[in-house]
SESE-288476 format. One record per residue (C-alpha): residue in three letters; x, y, z. Coordinates in steps of 0.25 Angstrom, whole numbers, plus 5000, padded with zeros to 4 digits. Each point is the difference from the previous one (the first is absolute). Layout:
+-----+------+------+------+
: res :    X :    Y :    Z :
+-----+------+------+------+
: ala :    X :    Y :    Z :
...
+-----+------+------+------+
END
This chain:
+-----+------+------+------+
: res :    X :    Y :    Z :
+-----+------+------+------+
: unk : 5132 : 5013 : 4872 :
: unk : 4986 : 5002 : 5003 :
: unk : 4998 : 5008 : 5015 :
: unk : 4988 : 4995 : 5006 :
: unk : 4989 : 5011 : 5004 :
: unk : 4998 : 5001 : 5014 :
: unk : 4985 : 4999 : 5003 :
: unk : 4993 : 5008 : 5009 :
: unk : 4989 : 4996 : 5009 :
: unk : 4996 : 5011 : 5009 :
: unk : 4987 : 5001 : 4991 :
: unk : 4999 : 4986 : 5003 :
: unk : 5000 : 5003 : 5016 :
: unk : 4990 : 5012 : 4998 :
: unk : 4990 : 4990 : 4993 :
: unk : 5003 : 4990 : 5011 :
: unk : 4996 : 5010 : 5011 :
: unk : 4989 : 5005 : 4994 :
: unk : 4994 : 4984 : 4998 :
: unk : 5001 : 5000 : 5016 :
: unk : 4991 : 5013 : 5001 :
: unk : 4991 : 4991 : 4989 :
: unk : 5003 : 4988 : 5012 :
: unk : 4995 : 5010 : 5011 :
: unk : 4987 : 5002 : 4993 :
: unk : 4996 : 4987 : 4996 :
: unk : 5002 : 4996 : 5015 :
: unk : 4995 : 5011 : 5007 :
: unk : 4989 : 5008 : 4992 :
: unk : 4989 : 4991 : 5001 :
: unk : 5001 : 4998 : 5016 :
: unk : 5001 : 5017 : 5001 :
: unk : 4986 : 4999 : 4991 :
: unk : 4994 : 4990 : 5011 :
: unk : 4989 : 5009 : 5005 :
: unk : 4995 : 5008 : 4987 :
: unk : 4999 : 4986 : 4996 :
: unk : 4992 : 4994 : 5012 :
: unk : 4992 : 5012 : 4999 :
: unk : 4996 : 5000 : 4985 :
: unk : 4998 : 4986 : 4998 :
: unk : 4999 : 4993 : 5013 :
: unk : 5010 : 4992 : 5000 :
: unk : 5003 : 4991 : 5013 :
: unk : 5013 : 4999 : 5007 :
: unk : 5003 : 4987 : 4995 :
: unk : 4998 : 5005 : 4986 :
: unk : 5009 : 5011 : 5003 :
: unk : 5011 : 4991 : 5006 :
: unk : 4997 : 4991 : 4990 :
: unk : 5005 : 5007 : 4990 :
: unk : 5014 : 5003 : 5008 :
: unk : 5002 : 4986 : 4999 :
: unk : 4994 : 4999 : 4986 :
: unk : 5013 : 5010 : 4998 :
: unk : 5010 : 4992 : 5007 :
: unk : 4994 : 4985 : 4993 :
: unk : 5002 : 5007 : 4986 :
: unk : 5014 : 5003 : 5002 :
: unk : 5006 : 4989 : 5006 :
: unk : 4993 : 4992 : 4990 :
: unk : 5006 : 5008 : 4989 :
: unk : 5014 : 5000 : 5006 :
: unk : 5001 : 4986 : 4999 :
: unk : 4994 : 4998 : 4985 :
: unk : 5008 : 5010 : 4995 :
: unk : 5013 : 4998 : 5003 :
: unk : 5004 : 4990 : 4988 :
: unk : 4993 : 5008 : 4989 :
: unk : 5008 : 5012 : 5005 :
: unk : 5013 : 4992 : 4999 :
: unk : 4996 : 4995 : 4988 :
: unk : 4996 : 5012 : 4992 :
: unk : 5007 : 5011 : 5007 :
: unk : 4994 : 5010 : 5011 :
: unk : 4997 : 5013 : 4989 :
: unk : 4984 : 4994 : 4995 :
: unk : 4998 : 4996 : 5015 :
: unk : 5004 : 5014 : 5005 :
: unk : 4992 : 5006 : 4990 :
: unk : 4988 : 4991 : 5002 :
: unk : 5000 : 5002 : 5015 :
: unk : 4997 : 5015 : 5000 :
: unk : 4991 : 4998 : 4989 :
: unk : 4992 : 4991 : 5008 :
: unk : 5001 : 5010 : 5012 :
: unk : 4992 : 5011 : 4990 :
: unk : 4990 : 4989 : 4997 :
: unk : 4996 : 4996 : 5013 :
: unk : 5002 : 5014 : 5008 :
: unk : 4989 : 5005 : 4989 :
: unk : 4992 : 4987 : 5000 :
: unk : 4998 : 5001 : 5015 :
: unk : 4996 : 5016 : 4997 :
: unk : 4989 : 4996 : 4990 :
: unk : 4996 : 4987 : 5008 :
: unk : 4987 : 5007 : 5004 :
: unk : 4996 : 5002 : 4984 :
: unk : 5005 : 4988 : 4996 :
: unk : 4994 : 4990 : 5009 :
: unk : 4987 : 4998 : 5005 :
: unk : 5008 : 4997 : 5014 :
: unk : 5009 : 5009 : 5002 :
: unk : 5009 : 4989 : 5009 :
: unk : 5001 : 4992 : 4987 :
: unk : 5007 : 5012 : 4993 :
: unk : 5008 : 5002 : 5013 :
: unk : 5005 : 4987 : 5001 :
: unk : 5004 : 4999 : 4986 :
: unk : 5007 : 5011 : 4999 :
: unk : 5008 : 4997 : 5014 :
: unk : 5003 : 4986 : 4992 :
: unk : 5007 : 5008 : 4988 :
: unk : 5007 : 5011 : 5007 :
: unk : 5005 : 4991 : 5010 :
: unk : 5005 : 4990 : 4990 :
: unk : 5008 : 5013 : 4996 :
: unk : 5005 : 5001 : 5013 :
: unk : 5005 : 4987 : 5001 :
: unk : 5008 : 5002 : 4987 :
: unk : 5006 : 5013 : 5004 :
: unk : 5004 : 4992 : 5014 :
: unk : 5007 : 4990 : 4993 :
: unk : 5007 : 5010 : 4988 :
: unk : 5004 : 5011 : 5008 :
: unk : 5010 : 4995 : 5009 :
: unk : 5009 : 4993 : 4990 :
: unk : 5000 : 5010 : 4988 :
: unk : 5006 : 5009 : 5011 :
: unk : 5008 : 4987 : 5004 :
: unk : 5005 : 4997 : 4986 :
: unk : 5006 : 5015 : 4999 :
: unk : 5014 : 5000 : 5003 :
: unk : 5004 : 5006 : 5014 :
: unk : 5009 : 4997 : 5010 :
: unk : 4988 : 5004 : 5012 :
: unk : 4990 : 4991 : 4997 :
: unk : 4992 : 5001 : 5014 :
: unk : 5002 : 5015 : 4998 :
: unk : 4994 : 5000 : 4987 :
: unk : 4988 : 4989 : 5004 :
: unk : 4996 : 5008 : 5016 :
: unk : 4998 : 5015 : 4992 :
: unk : 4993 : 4990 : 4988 :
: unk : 4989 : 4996 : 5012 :
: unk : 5001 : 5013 : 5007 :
: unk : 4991 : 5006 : 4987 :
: unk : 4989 : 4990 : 5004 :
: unk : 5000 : 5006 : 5013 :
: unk : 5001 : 5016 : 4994 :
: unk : 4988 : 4995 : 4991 :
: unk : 4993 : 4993 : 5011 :
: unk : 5001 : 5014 : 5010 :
: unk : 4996 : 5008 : 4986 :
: unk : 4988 : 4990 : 4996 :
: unk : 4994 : 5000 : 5014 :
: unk : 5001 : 5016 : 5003 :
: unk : 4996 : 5005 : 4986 :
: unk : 4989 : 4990 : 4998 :
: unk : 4994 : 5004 : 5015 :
: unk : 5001 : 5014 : 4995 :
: unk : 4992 : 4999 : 4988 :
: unk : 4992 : 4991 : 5005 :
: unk : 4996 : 5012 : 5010 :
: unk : 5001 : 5012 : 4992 :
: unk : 4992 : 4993 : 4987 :
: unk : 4992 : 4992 : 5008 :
: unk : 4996 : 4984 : 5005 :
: unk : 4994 : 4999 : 4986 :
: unk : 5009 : 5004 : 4991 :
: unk : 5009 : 4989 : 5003 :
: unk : 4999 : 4994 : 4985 :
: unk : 5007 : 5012 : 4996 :
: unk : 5013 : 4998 : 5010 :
: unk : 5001 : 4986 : 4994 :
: unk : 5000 : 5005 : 4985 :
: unk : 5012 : 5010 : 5005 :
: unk : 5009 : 4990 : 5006 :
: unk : 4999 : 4993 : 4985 :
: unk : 5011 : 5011 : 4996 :
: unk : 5011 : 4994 : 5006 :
: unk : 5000 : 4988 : 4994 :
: unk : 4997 : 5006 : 4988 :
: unk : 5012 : 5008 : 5000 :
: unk : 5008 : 4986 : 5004 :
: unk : 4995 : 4994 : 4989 :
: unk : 5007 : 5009 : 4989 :
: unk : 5013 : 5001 : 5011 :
: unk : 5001 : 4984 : 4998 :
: unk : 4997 : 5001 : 4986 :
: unk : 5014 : 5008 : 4997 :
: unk : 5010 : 4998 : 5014 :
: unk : 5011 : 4992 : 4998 :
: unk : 5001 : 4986 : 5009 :
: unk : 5011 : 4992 : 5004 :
: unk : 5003 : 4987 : 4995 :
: unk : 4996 : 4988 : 5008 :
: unk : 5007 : 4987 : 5005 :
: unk : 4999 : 4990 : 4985 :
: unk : 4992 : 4989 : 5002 :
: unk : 5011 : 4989 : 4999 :
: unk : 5008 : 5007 : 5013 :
: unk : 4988 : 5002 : 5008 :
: unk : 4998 : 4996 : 5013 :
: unk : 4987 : 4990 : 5000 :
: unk : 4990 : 5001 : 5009 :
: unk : 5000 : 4985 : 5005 :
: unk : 5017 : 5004 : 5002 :
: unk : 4994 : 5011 : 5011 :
: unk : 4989 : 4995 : 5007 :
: unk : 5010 : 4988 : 5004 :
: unk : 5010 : 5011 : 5007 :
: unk : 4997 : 5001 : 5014 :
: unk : 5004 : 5015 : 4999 :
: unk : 4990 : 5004 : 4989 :
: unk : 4990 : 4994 : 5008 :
: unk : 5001 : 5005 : 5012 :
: unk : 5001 : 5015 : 4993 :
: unk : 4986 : 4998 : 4996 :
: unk : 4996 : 4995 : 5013 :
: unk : 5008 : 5014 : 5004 :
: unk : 4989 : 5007 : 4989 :
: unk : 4988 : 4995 : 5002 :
: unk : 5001 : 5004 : 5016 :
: unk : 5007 : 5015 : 4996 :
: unk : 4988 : 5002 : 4991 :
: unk : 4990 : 4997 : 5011 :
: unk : 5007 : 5008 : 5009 :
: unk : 4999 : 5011 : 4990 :
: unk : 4986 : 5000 : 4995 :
: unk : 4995 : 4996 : 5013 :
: unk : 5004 : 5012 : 5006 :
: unk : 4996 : 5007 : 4988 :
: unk : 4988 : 4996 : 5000 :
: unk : 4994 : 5000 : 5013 :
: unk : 5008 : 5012 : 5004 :
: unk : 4988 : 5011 : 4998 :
: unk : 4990 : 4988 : 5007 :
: unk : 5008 : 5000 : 5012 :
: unk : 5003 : 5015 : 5000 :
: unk : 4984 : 5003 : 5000 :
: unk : 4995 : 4988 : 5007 :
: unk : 5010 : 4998 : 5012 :
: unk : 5007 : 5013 : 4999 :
: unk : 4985 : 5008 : 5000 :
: unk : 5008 : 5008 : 4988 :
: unk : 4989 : 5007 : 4990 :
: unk : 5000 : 4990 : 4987 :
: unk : 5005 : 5010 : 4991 :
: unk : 5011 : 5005 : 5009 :
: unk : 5003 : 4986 : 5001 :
: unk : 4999 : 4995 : 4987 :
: unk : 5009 : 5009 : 4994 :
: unk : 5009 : 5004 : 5014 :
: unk : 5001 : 4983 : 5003 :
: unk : 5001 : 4996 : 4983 :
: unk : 5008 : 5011 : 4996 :
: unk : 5010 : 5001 : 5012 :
: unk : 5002 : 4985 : 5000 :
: unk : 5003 : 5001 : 4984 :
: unk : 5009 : 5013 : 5001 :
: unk : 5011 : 4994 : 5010 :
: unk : 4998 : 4987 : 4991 :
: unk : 5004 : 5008 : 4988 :
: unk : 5010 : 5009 : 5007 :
: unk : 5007 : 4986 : 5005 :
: unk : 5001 : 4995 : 4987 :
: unk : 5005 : 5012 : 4993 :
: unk : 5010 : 5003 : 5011 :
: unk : 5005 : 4985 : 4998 :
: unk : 5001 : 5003 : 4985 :
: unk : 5009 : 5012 : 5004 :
: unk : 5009 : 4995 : 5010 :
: unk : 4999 : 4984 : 4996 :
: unk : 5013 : 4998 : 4995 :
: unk : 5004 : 5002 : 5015 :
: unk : 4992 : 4993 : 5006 :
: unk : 4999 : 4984 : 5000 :
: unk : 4986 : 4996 : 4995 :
: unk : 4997 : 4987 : 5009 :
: unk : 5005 : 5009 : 5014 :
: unk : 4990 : 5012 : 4994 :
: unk : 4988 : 4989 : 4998 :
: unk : 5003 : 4993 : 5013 :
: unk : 5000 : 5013 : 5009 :
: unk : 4987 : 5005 : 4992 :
: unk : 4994 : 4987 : 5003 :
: unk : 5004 : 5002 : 5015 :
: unk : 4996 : 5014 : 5000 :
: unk : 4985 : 4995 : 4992 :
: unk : 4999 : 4989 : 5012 :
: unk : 5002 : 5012 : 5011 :
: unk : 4989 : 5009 : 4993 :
: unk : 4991 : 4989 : 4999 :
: unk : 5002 : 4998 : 5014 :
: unk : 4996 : 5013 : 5003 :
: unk : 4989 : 5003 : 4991 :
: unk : 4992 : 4987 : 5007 :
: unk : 5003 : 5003 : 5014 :
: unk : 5002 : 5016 : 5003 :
: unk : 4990 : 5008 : 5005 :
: unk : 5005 : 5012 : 4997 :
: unk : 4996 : 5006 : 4987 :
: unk : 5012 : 5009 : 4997 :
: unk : 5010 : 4986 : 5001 :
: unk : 4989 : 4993 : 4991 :
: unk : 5003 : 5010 : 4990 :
: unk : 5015 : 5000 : 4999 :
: unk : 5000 : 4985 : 5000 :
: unk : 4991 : 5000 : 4988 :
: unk : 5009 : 5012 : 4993 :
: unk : 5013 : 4991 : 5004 :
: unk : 4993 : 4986 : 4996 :
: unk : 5000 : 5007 : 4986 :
: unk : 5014 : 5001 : 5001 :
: unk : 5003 : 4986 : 5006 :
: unk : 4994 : 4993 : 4989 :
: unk : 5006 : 5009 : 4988 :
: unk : 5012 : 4991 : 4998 :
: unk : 4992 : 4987 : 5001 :
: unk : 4994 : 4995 : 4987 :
: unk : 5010 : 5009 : 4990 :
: unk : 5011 : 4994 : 5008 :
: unk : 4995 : 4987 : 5000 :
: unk : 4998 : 5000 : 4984 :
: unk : 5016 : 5006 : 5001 :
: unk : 5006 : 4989 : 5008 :
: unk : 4993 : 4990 : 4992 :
: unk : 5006 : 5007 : 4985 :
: unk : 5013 : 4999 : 5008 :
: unk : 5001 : 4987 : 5003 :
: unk : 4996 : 4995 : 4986 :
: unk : 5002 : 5012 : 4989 :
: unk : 4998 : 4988 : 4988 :
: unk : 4985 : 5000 : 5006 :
: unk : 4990 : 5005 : 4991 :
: unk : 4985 : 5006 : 5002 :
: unk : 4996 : 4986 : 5005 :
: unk : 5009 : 5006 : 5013 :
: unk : 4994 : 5013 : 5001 :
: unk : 4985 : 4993 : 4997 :
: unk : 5002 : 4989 : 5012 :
: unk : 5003 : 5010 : 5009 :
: unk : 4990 : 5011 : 4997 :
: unk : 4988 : 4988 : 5001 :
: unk : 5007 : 4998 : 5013 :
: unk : 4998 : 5015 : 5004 :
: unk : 4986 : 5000 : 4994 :
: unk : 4999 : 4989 : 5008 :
: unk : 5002 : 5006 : 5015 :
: unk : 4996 : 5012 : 4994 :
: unk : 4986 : 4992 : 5000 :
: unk : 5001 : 4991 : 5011 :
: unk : 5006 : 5011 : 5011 :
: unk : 4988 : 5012 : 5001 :
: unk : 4989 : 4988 : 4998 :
: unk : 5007 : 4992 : 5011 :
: unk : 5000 : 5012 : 5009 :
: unk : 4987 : 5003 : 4996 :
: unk : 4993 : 4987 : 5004 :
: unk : 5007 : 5000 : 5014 :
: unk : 4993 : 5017 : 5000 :
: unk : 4987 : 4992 : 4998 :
: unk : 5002 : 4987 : 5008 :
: unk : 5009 : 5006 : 5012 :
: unk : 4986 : 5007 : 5007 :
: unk : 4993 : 4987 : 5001 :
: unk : 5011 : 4993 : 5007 :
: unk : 4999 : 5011 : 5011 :
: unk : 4988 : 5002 : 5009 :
: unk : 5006 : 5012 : 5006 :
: unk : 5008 : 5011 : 4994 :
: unk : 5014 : 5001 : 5006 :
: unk : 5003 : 5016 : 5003 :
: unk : 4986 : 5005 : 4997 :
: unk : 5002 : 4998 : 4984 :
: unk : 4988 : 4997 : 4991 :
: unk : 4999 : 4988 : 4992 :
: unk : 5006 : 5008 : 4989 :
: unk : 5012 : 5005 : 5005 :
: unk : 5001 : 4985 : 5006 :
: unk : 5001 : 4996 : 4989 :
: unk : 5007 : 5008 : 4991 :
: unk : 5014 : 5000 : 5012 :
: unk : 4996 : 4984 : 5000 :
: unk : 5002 : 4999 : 4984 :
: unk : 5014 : 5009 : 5001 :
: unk : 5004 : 4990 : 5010 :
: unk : 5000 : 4991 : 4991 :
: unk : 5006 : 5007 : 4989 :
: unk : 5012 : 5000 : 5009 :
: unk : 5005 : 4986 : 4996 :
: unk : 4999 : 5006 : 4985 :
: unk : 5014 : 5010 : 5002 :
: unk : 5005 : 4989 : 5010 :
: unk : 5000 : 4989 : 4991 :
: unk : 5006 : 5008 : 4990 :
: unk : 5013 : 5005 : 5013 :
: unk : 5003 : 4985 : 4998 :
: unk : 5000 : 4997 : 4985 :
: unk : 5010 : 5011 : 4999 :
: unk : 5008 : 4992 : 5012 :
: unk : 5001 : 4989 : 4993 :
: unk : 5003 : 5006 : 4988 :
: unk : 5012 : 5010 : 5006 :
: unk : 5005 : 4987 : 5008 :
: unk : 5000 : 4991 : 4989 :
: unk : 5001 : 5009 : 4986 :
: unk : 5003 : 5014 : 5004 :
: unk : 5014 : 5002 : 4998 :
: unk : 5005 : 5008 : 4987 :
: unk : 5007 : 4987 : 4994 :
: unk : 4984 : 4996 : 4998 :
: unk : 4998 : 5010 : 4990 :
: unk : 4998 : 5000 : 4984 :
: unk : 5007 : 4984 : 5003 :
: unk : 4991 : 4994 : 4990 :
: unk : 5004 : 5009 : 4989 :
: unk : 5015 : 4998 : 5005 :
: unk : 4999 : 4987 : 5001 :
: unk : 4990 : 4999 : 4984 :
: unk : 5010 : 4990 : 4990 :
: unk : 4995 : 5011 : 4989 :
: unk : 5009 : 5013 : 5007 :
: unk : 5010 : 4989 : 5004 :
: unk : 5000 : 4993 : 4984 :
: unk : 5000 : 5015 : 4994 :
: unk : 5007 : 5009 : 5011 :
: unk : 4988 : 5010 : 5000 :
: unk : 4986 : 4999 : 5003 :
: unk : 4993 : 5005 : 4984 :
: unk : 4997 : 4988 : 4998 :
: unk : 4990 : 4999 : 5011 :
: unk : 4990 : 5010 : 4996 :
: unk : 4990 : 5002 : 4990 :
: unk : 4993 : 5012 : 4995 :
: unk : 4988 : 5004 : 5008 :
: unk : 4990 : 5002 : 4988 :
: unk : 5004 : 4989 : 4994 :
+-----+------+------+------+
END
């Protein structure tokens, strides 16, 4: 009688995390290099902010193209490709300036081919560690996400240190050093083993979930935790040095950096304690907890209180888009990457739509007032006016998971689509619904 082996898939994990860090630089790199940039080449601030939202086009656009070939011809090339393209475009952006006659053309190139490598690794990640066998899923999915916010504290204070000891322009060579990582990823991916997959004849279809009021209303629930997210992530060192009268490098990496520590320590606390703890009850209090800070950040005048609000934002919103891809996994385990790419365009989406929005009303909100209430400049006007707004972000979220928890939230909810699959009743076991991931 033949003993099967037991895999092991703790390499698996490591490569896992160390795609996030490759995550963290795709998405944060390019804005630390802002004013280098502006300097040497004289880019405006729309070309600047237009290629964030270059970044965040890219992926959504390759979250939802890629999701069938993936289930079709299995998640190992994918993976691969994803970090080679991550080394393509992080050294194309490098050597923009000797390849192009306008360096904005290179630049904007580049951002398309590592952000399509972005995309992937958002729509990969989450189900390989998905597909490995564990009784703590959320466990397993919070301290997945809490290394993109570990890589996102590392990519903002290592790159403002070189940026400062090798100077303003020598940024080309920072670029070509953050090509390691994938590198290394690419060779990890080559050889890790990877969980099978849900088989295609079990699977769940996508027109199946996007008629369940459930699945819709968690990527409602993810498009508003993500722009609760990056819209404090991203306007955080703004508002610190703007309406807090910080200095910008103390706020870019106190306000970033802070804000992406409790994150990341929110996450990995989740992943330790998890099991104890029930996931939509942890996603509605860091919702509520994300309103309050929100709250604060726009209307105290006190700069100490701004601060923890922004340190404790970080931790309200670490639950929220790991959470919201756990729940959804849950609820219907016979779902493949089509799943896991619906829901990430959804987060890309108020990942986009959220810091623009707030962005606008900083711009818009000055001109609606002849006169500034509480002595405050236009700026500062503007910037608390934006977070106002950015209040209905977290808030909408608080009653998605209402709704969910009143209407879905009970254990007897979980893993009932693979209880329920005519396959594990016909057989007795669930073999039969997985296929080899490389196939």
């Amino acid at each position: 009688m033949e003993i099967a082996k037991k895999v092991s898939y703790q390499a698996t994990i490591y490569a896992c995390y160390l795609g996030y860090f490759v995550q963290a630089v795709i998405v944060n790199v390019t804005p630390i290099l802002f004013i280098p940039l502006r300097e040497h080449f004289g880019l405006t601030f729309e070309q600047m902010g237009r290629l964030v939202l270059i970044n965040f086009i890219t992926q959504v656009v390759v979250d939802l193209s890629f999701s069938k070939p993936v289930e079709r011809y299995g998640i190992r090339p994918f993976i691969v490709t994803a970090h080679a393209l991550a080394c393509v475009g992080l050294g194309l952006f490098a050597a923009a300036p000797l390849l192009f006659s306008n360096p904005y053309t290179g630049f904007v190139i580049a951002t398309i081919i590592f952000s399509g490598s972005g995309g992937l690794l958002e729509l990969l990640l989450s189900p390989i560690v998905n597909a490995i066998p564990t009784d703590e899923k959320a466990a397993a999915m919070s301290v997945l996400h809490s290394f993109y916010s570990w890589g996102q504290v590392v990519v903002v204070l290592l790159t403002t240190v070189l940026v400062a000891v090798l100077g303003s322009g020598k940024w080309y060579l920072i670029m070509v050093m953050w090509t390691l990582l994938p590198l290394i990823n690419i060779f990890a991916f080559s050889r890790v083993p990877l969980a099978p997959m849900v088989a295609e004849e079990h699977r769940t279809k996508l027109r199946t979930l996007i008629k369940e009021r459930f699945f819709i209303v968690a990527l409602f629930g993810i498009l508003f935790g993500a722009a609760a997210e990056n819209t404090m992530a991203l306007w955080t060192s703004t508002f610190l040095e703007k309406a807090i009268h910080l200095p910008k490098l103390t706020g870019d990496i106190a306000g970033v950096c802070m804000f992406a520590s409790m994150m990341g320590i929110g996450r990995a606390l989740y992943g330790k304690f998890g099991s104890k703890i029930n996931i939509y009850k942890a996603m509605l209090w860091g919702s509520a907890l994300t309103t309050i800070c929100y709250l604060v950040i726009a209307f105290s005048p006190w700069m100490f209180l701004s601060l923890i609000a922004c340190a404790a934002c970080g931790l309200g919103v670490s639950v929220l888009w790991p959470g919201s891809l756990v729940i959804s996994a849950n609820r219907f385990p016979l779902a493949g990457a089509s799943m896991f790419a619906v829901l990430s365009s959804g987060g890309d989406s108020g990942a986009s739509i959220g810091p623009w929005l707030v962005g606008f009303m900083a711009d818009k909100a000055p001109m609606w007032m002849k006169n500034m209430p509480f002595s405050m400049n236009g700026e500062e006007f503007g910037l608390r006016a934006g977070l106002a707004v950015g209040i209905a972000f977290p808030l909408a979220m608080f009653f998605c998971l209402k709704y969910l928890i009143k209407n879905h939230g009970d254990e007897k909810f979980q893993q009932v689509e693979l209880l329920n699959s005519p396959a594990v009743n016909d057989s007795g076991d669930a073999k039969n619904l997985v296929q080899g991931a490389d196939a």
